[in-house]
Each structure stands twice: as structure tokens, then as C-alpha cells.
C-alpha positions in Angstrom: 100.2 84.2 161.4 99.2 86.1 158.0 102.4 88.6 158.6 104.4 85.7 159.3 103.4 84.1 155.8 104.1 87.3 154.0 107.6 87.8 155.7 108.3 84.8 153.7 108.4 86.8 150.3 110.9 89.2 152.2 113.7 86.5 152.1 113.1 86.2 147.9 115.9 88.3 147.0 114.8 91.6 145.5 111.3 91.5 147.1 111.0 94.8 149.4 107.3 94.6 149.7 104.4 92.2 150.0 100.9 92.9 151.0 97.3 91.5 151.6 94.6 93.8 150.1 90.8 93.5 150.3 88.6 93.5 147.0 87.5 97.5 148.3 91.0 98.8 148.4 91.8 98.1 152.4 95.4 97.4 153.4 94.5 94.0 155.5 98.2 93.4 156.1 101.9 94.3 154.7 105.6 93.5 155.3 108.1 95.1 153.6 111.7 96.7 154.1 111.5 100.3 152.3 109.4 102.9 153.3 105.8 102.8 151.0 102.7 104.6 150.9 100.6 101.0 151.5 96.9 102.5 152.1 98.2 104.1 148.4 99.1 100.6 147.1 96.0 99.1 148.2 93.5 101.8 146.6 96.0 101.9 143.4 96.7 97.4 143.1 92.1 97.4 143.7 91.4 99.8 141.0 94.2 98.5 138.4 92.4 94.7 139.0 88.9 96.1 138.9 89.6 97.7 135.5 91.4 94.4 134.1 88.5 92.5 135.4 86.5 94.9 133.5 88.7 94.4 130.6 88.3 90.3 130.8 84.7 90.3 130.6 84.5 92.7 127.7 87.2 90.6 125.5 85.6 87.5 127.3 88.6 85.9 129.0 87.3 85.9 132.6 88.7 87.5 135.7 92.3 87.9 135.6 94.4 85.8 137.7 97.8 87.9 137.9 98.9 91.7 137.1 102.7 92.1 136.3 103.5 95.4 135.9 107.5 96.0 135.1 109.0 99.5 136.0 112.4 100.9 135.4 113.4 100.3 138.6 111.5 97.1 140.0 108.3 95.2 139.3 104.6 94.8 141.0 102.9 91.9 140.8 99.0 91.6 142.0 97.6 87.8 142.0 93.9 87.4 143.0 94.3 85.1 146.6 90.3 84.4 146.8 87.2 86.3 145.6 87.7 89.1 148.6 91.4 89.5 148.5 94.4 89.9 146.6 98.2 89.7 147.1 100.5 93.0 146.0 104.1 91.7 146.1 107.2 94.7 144.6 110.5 93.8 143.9 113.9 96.0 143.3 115.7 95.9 140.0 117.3 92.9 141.3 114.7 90.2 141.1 113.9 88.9 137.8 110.0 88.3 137.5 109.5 85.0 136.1 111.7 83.9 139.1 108.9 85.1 141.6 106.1 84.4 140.0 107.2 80.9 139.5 107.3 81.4 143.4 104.0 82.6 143.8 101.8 79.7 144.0 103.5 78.1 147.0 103.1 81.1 149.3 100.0 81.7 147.8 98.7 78.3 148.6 99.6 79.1 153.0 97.8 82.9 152.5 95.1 81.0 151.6 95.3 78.7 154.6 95.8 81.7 157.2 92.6 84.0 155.9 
């Protein structure tokens, strides 16, 4: 059911990837359509959310809720899913950002359902 909920993000246009990682940087599941080094993505999207939790509670603005990082050619987003996972989602160059994470919270809201 959880693969079936992240295939969804497969048919926003641009999106090539979108995985489930746990809070210590395990893969718990991933769709996507190019090839990607996921276990990579998990340990990488875990560390980058650690150090901007970090980051929160030393400028005192709480956890963060969503990572966008934008690259020359495409964009990762992480969003926080529950206290024990998070969801990595990378486009292409052709999906505009704001367009997705306006998207976000109503995928978000089944991945919650399903873990």
C-alpha cells in the first residue's frame, strides 16, 4: 500500500523520485523512474534534516518541517511525515517547486495513514 501511495508523486510531472526514509537513515521504501543510489539518499536527506534540526534549536525556531534544496538540474525536497520518518521527493528541471510542494500535504496526509 505505502509504494502504491508514493507512485502517486510519480504522475506529478517532473517528479522521478519519491521515497520513505527512517529518522536513522534506512531506505523504508522508494518509487522512482531513473536510476538512483537510494540507500545514498536516505543516509544524505537523514543527515541534511538532523543538521537543520540542529540549526532550529540553536536559532530557536523548532524542528524544521520541509528542506527544499534547488539544483541546476532538478530539486529535492525532504518534509518530516511523523517523528520516525520523513519523505525525500526529486524532481527534473521540469517541475517547478512551489507547484509540488503545494502538492505535498495531500499525499502526505495518505503516507501517514499507510505507516
Amino acid at each position: 500500500m505505502l509504494k502504491q501511495v508514493l507512485e502517486e508523486f510519480l504522475q506529478i510531472e517532473g517528479v522521478t523520485t519519491a521515497a520513505l526514509i527512517a529518522d536513522d537513515g534506512f531506505l523504508i521504501e522508494s518509487v522512482g523512474t531513473v536510476p538512483l543510489d537510494k540507500d545514498a539518499l536516505a543516509v544524505l536527506g537523514t543527515s541534511a534534516m538532523q543538521f537543520f534540526s540542529r540549526t532550529g534549536a540553536v536559532l530557536e525556531k523548532g524542528e524544521p518541517r520541509q528542506l527544499v534544496s534547488e539544483y541546476l538540474d532538478g530539486t529535492i525536497i525532504l518534509t518530516q511525515v511523523s517523528d520516525e520518518e520523513m519523505l525525500a521527493v526529486i524532481t527534473g528541471t521540469r517541475s517547478p517547486p512551489g507547484h509540488l510542494t503545494h502538492l505535498l500535504p495531500r499525499i502526505m496526509t495518505r503516507i501517514q495513514a499507510v505507516i
